[in-house]
C-alpha positions in Angstrom: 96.3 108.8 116.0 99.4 106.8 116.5 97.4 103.5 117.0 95.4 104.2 114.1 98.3 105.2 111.6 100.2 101.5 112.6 97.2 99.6 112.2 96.5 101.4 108.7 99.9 100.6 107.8 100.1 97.3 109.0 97.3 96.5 107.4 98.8 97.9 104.0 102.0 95.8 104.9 100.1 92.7 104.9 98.1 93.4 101.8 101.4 94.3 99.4 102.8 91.1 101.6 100.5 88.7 100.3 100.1 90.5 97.0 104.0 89.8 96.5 103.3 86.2 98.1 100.6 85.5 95.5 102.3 87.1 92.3 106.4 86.9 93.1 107.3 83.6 90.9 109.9 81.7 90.3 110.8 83.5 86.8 110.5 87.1 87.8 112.1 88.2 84.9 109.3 86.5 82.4 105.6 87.4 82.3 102.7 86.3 80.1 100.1 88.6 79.1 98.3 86.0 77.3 99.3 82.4 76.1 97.0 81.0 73.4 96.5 77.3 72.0 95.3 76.7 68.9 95.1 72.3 68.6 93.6 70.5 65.5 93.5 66.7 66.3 93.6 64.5 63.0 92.0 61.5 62.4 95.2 59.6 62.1 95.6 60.1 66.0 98.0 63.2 65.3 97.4 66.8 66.7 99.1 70.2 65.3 99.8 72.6 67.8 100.1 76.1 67.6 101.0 78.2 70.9 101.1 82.2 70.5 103.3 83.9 73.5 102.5 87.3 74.6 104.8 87.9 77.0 107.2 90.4 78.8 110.8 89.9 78.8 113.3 91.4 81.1 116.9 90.1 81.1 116.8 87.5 79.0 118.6 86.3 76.3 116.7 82.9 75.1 113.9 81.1 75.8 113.1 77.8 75.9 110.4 75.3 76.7 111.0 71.6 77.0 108.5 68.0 76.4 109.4 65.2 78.3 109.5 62.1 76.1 106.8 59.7 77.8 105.3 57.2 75.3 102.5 56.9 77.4 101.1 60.1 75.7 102.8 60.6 72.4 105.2 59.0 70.3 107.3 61.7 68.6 107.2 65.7 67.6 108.0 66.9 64.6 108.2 69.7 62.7 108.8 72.5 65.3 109.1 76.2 64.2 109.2 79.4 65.8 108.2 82.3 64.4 108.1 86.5 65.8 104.7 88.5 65.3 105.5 92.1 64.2 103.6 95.1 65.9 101.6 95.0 62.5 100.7 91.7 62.5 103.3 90.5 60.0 104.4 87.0 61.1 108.3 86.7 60.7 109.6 82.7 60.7 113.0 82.8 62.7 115.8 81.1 60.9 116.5 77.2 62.4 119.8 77.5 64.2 120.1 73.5 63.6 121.7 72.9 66.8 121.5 73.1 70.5 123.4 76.6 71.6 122.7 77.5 75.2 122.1 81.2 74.1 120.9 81.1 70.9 121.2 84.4 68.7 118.6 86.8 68.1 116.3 85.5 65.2 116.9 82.1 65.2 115.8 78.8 67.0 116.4 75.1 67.7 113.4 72.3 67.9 115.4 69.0 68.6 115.4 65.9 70.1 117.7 66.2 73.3 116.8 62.2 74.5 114.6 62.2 77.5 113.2 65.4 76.6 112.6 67.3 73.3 113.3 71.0 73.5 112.7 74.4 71.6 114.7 77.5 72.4 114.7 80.8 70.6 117.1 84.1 71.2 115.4 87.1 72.2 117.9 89.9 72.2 116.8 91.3 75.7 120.0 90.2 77.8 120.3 93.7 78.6 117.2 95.4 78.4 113.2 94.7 78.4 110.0 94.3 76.1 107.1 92.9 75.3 107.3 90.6 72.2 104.5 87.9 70.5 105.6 84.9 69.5 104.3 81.8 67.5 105.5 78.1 68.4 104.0 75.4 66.1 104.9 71.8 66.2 103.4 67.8 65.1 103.1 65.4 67.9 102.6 62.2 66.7 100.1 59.7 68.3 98.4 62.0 70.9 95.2 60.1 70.7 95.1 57.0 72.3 92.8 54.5 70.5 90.6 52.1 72.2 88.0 50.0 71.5 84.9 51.8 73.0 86.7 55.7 72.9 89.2 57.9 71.7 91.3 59.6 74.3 93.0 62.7 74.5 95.2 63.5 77.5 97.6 66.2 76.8 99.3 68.8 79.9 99.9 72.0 78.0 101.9 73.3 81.2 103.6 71.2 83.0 104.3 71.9 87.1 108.0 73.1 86.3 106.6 75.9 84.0 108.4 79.1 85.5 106.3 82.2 83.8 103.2 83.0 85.4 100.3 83.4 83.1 97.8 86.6 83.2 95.6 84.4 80.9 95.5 81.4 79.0 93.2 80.1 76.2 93.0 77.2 74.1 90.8 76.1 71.1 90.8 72.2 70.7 89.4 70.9 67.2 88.3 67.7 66.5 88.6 65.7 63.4 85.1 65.7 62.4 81.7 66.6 64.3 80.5 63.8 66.6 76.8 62.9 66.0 75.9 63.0 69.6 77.6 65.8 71.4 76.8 63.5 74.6 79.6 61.5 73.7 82.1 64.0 73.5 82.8 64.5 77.1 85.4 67.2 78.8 87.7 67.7 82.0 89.8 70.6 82.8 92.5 70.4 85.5 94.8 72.9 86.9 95.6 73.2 90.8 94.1 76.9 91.5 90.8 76.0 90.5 90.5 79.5 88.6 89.5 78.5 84.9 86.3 77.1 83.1 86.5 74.2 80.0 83.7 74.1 77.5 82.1 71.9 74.7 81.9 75.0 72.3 80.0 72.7 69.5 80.1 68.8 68.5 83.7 69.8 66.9 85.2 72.3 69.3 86.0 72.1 72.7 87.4 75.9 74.4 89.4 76.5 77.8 90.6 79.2 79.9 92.4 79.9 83.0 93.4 82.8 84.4 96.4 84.3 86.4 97.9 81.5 86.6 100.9 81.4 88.5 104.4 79.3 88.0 104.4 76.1 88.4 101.0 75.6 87.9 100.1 73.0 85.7 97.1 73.2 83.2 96.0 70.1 81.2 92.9 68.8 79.0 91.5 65.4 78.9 89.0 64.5 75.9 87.2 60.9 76.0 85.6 61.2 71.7 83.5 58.7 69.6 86.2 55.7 68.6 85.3 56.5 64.7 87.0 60.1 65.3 90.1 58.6 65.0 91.0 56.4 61.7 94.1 55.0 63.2 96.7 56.0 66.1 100.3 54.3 66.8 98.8 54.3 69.8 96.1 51.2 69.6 95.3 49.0 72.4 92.7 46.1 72.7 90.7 47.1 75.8 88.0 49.2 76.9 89.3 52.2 78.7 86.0 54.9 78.7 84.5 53.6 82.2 87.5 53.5 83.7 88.1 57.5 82.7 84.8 58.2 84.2 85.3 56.4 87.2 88.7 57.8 87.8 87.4 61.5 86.8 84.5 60.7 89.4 86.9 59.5 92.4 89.4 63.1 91.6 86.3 64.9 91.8 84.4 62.9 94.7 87.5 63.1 96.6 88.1 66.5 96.2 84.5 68.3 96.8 84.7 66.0 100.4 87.8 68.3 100.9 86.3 71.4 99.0 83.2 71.0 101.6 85.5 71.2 104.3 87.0 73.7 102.9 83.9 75.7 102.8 82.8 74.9 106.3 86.2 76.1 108.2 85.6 79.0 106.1 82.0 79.7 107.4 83.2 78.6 110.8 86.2 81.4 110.4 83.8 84.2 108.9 81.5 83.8 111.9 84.2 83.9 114.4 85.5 87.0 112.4 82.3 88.7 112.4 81.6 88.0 116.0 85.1 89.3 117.1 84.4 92.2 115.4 81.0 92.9 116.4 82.4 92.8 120.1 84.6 94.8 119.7 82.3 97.2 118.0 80.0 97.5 121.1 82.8 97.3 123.2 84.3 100.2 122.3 80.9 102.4 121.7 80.3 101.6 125.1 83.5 103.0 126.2 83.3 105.7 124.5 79.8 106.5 126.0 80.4 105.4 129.6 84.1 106.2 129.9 85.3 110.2 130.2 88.4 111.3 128.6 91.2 112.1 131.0 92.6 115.8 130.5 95.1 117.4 132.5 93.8 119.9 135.4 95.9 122.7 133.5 97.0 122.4 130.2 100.7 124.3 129.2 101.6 125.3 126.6 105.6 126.0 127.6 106.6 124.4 131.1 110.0 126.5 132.6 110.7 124.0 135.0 111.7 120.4 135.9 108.0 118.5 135.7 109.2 116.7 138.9 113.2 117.1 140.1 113.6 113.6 141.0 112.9 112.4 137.1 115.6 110.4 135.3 115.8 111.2 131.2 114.6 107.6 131.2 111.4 108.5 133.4 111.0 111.4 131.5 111.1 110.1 127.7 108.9 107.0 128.8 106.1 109.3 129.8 106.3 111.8 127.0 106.3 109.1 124.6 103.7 106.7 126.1 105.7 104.1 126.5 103.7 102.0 128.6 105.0 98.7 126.4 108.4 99.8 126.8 111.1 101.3 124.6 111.4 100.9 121.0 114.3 100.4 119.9 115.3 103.6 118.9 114.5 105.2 122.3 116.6 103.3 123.8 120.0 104.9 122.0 118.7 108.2 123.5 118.0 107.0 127.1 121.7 105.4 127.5 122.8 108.5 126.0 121.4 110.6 128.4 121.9 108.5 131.6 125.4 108.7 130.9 125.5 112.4 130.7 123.4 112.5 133.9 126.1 109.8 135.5 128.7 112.7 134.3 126.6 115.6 135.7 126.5 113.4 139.3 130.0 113.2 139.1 130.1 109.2 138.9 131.8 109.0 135.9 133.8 111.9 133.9 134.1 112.3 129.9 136.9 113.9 128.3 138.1 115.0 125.0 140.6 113.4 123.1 144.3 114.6 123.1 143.5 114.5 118.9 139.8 115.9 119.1 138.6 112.8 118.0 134.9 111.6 119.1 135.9 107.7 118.8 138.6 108.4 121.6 136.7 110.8 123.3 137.1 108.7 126.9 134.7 107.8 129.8 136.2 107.2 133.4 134.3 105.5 136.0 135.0 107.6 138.9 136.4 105.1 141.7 135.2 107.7 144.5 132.0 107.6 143.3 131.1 104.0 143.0 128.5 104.0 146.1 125.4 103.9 144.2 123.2 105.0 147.0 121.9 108.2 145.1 121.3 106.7 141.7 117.9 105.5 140.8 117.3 102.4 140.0 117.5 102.7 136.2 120.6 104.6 136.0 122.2 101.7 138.3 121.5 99.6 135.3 123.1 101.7 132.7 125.9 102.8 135.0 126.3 98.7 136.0 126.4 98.4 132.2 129.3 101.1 131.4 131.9 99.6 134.3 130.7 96.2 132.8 132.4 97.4 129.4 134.8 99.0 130.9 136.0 95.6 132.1 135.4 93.8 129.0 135.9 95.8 126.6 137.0 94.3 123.5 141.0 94.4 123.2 141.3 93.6 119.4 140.4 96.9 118.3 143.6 98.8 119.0 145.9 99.5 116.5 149.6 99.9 116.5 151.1 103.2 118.3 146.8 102.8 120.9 146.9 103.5 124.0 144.8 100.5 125.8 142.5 101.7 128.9 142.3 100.7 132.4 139.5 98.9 133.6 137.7 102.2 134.6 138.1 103.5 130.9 136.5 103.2 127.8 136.8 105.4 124.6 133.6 105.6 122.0 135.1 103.4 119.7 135.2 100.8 122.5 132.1 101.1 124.2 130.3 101.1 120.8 132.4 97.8 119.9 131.6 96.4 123.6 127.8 97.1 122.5 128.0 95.5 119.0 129.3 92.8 121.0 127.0 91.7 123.1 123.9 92.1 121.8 122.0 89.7 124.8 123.3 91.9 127.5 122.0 94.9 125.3 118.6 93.4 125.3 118.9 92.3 128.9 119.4 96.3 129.7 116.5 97.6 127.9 114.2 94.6 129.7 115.8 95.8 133.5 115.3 99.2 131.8 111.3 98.8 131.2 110.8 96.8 134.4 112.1 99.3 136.9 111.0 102.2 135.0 107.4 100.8 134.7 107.2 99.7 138.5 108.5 103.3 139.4 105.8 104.8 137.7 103.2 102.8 139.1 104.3 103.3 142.2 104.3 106.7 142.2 100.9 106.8 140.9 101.8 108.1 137.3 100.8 105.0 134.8 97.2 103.3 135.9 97.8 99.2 135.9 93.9 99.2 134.9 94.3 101.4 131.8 96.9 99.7 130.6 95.4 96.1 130.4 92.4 97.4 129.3 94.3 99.5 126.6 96.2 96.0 125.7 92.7 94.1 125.7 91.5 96.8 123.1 94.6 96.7 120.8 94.6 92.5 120.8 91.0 92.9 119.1 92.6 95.3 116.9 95.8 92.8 116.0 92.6 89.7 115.8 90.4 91.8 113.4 93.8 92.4 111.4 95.2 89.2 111.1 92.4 86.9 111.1 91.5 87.4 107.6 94.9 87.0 106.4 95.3 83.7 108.7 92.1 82.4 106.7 93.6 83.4 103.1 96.9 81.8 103.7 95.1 78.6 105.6 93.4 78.2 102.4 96.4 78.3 100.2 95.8 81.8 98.6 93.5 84.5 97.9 92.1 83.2 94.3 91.2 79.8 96.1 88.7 82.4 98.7 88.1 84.4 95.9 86.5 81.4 93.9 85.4 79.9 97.4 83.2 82.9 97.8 81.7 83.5 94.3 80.9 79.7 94.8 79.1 79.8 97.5 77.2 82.7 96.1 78.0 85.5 99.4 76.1 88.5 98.3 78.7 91.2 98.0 76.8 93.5 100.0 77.6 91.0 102.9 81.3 91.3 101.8 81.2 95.4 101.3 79.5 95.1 105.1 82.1 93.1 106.1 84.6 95.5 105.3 82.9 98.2 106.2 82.9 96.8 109.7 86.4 96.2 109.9 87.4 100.3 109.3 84.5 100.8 111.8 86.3 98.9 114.3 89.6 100.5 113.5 88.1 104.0 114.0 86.3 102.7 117.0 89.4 101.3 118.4 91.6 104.6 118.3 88.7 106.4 119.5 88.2 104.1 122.2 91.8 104.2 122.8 92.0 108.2 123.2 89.5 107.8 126.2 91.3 104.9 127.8 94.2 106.7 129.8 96.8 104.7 131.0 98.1 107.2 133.2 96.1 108.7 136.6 95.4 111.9 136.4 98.3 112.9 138.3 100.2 110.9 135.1 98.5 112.6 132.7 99.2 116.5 134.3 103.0 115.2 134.3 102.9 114.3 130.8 101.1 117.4 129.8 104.3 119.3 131.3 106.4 117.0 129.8 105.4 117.9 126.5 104.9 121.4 127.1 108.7 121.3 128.8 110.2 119.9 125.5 108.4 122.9 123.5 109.9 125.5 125.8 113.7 124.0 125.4 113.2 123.8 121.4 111.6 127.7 121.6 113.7 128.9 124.3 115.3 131.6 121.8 112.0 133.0 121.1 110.3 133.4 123.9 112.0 136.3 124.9 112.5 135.9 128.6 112.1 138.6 131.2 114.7 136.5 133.6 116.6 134.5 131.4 117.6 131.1 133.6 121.1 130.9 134.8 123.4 129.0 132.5 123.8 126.2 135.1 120.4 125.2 135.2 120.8 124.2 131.5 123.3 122.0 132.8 120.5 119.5 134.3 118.3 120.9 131.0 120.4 119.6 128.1 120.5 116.2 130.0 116.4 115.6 129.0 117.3 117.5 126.1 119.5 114.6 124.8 116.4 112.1 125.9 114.2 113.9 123.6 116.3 114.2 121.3 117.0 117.9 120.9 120.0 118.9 122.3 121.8 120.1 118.9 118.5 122.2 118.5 119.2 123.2 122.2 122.4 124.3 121.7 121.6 126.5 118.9 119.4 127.9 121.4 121.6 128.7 123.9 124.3 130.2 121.7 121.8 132.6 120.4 120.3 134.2 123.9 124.0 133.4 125.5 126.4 135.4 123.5 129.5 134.5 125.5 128.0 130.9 125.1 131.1 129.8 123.7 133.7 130.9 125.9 132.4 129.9 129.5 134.5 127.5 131.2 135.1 123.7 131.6 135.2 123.9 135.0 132.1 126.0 135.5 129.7 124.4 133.0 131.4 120.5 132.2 128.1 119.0 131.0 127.9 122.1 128.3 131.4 122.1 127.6 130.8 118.8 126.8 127.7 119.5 124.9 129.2 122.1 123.1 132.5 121.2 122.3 133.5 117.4 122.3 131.1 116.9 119.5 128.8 114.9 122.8 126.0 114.5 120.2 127.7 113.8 117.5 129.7 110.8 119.5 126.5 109.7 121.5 124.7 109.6 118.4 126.8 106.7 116.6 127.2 105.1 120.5 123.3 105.2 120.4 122.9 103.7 117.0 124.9 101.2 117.8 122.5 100.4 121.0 119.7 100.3 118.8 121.3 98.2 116.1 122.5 95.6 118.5 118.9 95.5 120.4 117.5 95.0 117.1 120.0 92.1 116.1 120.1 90.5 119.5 116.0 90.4 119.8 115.5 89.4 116.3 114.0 92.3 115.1 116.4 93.5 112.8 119.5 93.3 110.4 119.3 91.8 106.7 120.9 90.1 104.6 121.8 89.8 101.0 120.5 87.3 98.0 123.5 85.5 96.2 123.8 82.8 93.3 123.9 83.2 90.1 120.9 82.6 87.0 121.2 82.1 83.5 120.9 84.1 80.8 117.9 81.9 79.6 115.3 80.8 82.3 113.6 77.7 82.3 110.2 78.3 80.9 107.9 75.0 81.6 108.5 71.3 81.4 105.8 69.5 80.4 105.3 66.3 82.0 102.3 63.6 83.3 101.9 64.3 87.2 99.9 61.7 89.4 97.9 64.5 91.6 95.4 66.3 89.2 92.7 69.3 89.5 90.0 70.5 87.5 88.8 73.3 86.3 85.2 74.1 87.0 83.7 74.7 83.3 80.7 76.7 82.6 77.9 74.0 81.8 76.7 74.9 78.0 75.4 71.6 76.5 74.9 69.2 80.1 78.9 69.0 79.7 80.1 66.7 82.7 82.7 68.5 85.1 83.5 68.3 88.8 85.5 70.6 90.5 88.7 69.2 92.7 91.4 70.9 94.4 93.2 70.3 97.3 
């Protein structure tokens, strides 16, 4: 179940990740629900435009949308208004502020002329709270139609690459002066970069487009190529012929990019294949082992276990076989097993804890007992830890004492220094829990408990997993996002039974997979009867007070106990145990029982706890699977909202083909 649960929620973690990847923009405080065009051309070259906002606002004091100047495409705009569209439909014309304000108040607006750029900004009201509002922005642009003598062209970008608000839809309605005779003439092209919106000739007057979700900085812009007698006369005139050279440029962008919208499609196939043969493998591969390969039980299953599984154990031994640790230990795991080495080091006699003079768990101090230092009857991973501790003792950091501390010898360390000393050295931290899993791991082989086999055929089966999981993911982001497949596939017409398969497959192969899993054993069976006692040793600590023992253990026995008991994690639970079925539990002393003493009343678990975070925290930090940090800068009231501007790179929209009207699809 634990193999099935991460992948389940790794695969969750990946979807909300490129969900967030494919929605998170740059203006996350702005969001169109729909933005609308409404363009009459006229037949002195001129076109009116009318842009309706629906859009929520979050933040945000004042909006504002800006034209760069380029007389290329236009000469001048004029006659900019903005007006608010009630919940009943009323429109409401905002009042003209007449000049540029960076936050402009709440019912008014500026159009003006800024130079290099001509800009519109209106106040919202929502600096400090959030809505949804509709808006009307109307303006005159001057020359939009280039006159020439074999065509009339129109070559306007409604969004320009620097707009910031992500779009759910947008529409546009483009009008033309009067019908053309011959609706051949009138001829279309869409572009926008995501290849996710369709451009029609709606009649010989009207031309319609539409794009949807589309995300910041995205631009979206129209070319028309009319009749010449459209246009009556345009400021912007020029002798020459220009409607060839649209077609053949149009025809290069779209020549161009179909070559790289075939290739496109064949990695894609190439991908899918591999996907579906990967998980097809590992679809039979894991039926058959769950037909040829038998389950390994234990010989005799417990349900409580009164003794020691096996005397010569280390907590570290013991936790790594209860939890199935053949990958090592987490991070978290690893807190524990210093923890309880160190009481085991205590209960050996090697090193000795004591209380603080002033109770308190930072000073509670840690000798290293110079008697003792022979580490002949230590096993190999508590020579690590125990290596570790006189390591800290020696280096312990010295900046931490304040005025009227006592510093340490080199055989001492208080909490508050070991869990600097940790913080500290984050490598060596990392080095420990490496030595730790190495030894540990070639113990346990050797001692015939974890099956080498098992666990690379275990591995084998989980890297299918981790390739059925990420190669779909891999192929989205390869081809730049998820509405790029999405379109890919609807264009290449996949039935989407073969897609619903496809899934269907991949939860298959999941199921399989943990099934599969269950049966491959990476222990022996002499592993797997351990582990079974393991488990059922754990259960009788955390129980212990009601089981109501005929021979209730001798106290010192729980001495060795409350050592695993801090390796799984239990020991507080323990305690509360003890005190219960021992009612002098409290007054037994030192010298008898140290390690409960300790337990008991230097607050062990409470100090070990912070010591063992700490190991965690630095494990995570010096592996680089951890820590975080936090975003800074400041943002203005007012967000940029688009910037409309002539790019050199351009995409079109694939149209739906009403009247024979001439499109080809590019994208990159």
């Amino acid at each position: 179940m634990k193999v099935l649960k991460r992948t389940i929620i790794a695969i969750f973690l990946m979807i909300f990740a490129l969900s967030i990847f494919n929605k998170a923009e740059a203006s996350s405080n702005l969001y169109l629900n729909n933005l609308n065009f409404d363009v009459q051309i006229n037949s002195d070259g001129s076109m009116d435009v009318v842009e309706t906002w629906n859009i929520d606002i979050s933040q945000t004091n004042t909006l504002y949308k800006t034209f760069k100047f380029d007389s290329t495409k236009y000469s001048s705009i004029t006659n900019g208004k903005v007006s608010k569209i009630s919940s009943s439909g009323a429109v409401i014309p905002l009042t003209d502020y007449g000049e540029y304000a960076y936050h402009v108040p709440v019912g008014e607006y500026y159009f003006l002329n800024m130079g290099s750029n001509y800009e519109v900004a209106w106040g919202t009201g929502y600096e400090n709270s959030s809505g949804t509002e509709n808006y009307k922005i109307s303006y005159h642009v001057n020359d939009a139609v280039a006159l020439y003598n074999d065509c009339a062209e129109m070559y306007w970008q409604f969004i320009g690459s620097d707009f910031e608000v992500p779009a759910k839809k947008i529409t546009g309605t483009i009008k033309l002066p009067e019908e053309v005779q011959n609706i051949d003439e009138l001829r279309v092209w869409g572009h926008t970069p995501d290849l996710n919106g369709t451009i029609t000739k709606e009649s010989n007057d009207t031309v319609k487009f539409e794009i949807n979700n589309n995300k910041a900085e995205k631009m979206v812009e129209v070319r028309i190529a009319m009749p010449r007698d459209e246009i009556i006369y345009s400021g912007r005139t020029y002798n020459a012929n220009k409607l060839s050279n649209i077609l053949q440029e149009e025809n290069e962008w779209a020549n161009d990019a179909n070559a790289s919208r075939i290739g496109k499609i064949v990695i894609s196939a190439i991908l899918c294949l591999v996907i579906f043969g990967i998980l097809i493998y590992f679809a039979i591969k894991n039926i058959k082992v769950l037909l040829t390969v038998k389950k390994v039980v234990p010989t005799i299953h417990y349900d409580y276990f009164r003794d020691l599984p096996r005397e010569d154990a280390t907590p570290a031994e013991s936790l790594y076989i209860l939890k199935e640790n053949y990958q090592g230990f987490n991070q978290y795991d690893l807190g524990k097993v210093f923890s309880s080495t160190i009481l085991n080091l205590a209960l050996k006699k090697y090193i000795k804890i004591e209380e603080a003079i002033d109770k308190s768990k930072d000073n509670t101090k840690i000798t290293i007992l110079e008697n003792n230092l022979n580490q002949v009857q230590l096993n190999s991973d508590e020579i690590i830890i125990y290596n570790f501790l006189i390591t800290a003792c020696k280096n312990k950091t010295k900046s931490i004492f304040g005025i009227g501390e006592e510093q340490t010898s080199e055989n001492e360390i208080t909490m508050k220094e070991l869990k600097k000393y940790i913080s500290n050295n984050s490598s060596k931290v990392v080095s420990l829990k490496s030595s730790l899993d190495k030894v540990i791991k070639s113990k346990l082989v050797n001692n015939q408990i974890l099956d080498l086999k098992g666990i690379k055929r275990r591995r084998a089966n989980m890297a299918g997993c981790s390739l059925g999981v990420f190669i779909p993911f891999v192929l989205v982001f390869l081809l730049d996002n998820l509405e790029f497949v999405t379109n890919t596939v609807n264009s290449i017409g996949i039935p989407w039974y073969l897609l619903a398969f496809a899934g269907i497959l991949l939860i298959a192969d999941f199921v399989l997979i943990n099934l599969a899993n269950k049966r491959i054993s990476v222990y022996t069976q002499e592993g797997v009867d351990e582990r079974d006692k393991w488990i059922a040793f754990k259960k009788y600590m955390e129980d212990f007070s009601l089981l109501k023992e005929k021979d209730v253990p001798d106290l010192a026995l729980w001495e060795k106990y409350l050592v695993y008991a801090t390796a799984f994690g239990i020991s507080e639970k323990v305690i509360k145990e003890l005190k219960i079925v021992y009612p002098d539990f409290d007054n037994y002393d030192y010298n008898i029982y140290p390690t409960i003493f300790i337990m008991s009343h230097m607050d062990f678990s409470s100090s070990f706890r912070s010591v063992s975070n700490a190991m965690s925290s630095s494990f995570s930090a010096g592996s680089g699977g951890g820590g975080g940090f936090s975003g800074g800068g400041g943002r203005r009231r007012r967000r940029p909202v688009v910037e409309e501007e002539d790019k050199t790179s351009f995409f079109l929209l694939q149209p739906k083909p009403k009247r024979d009207v001439p499109f080809w699809v590019i994208f990159y």
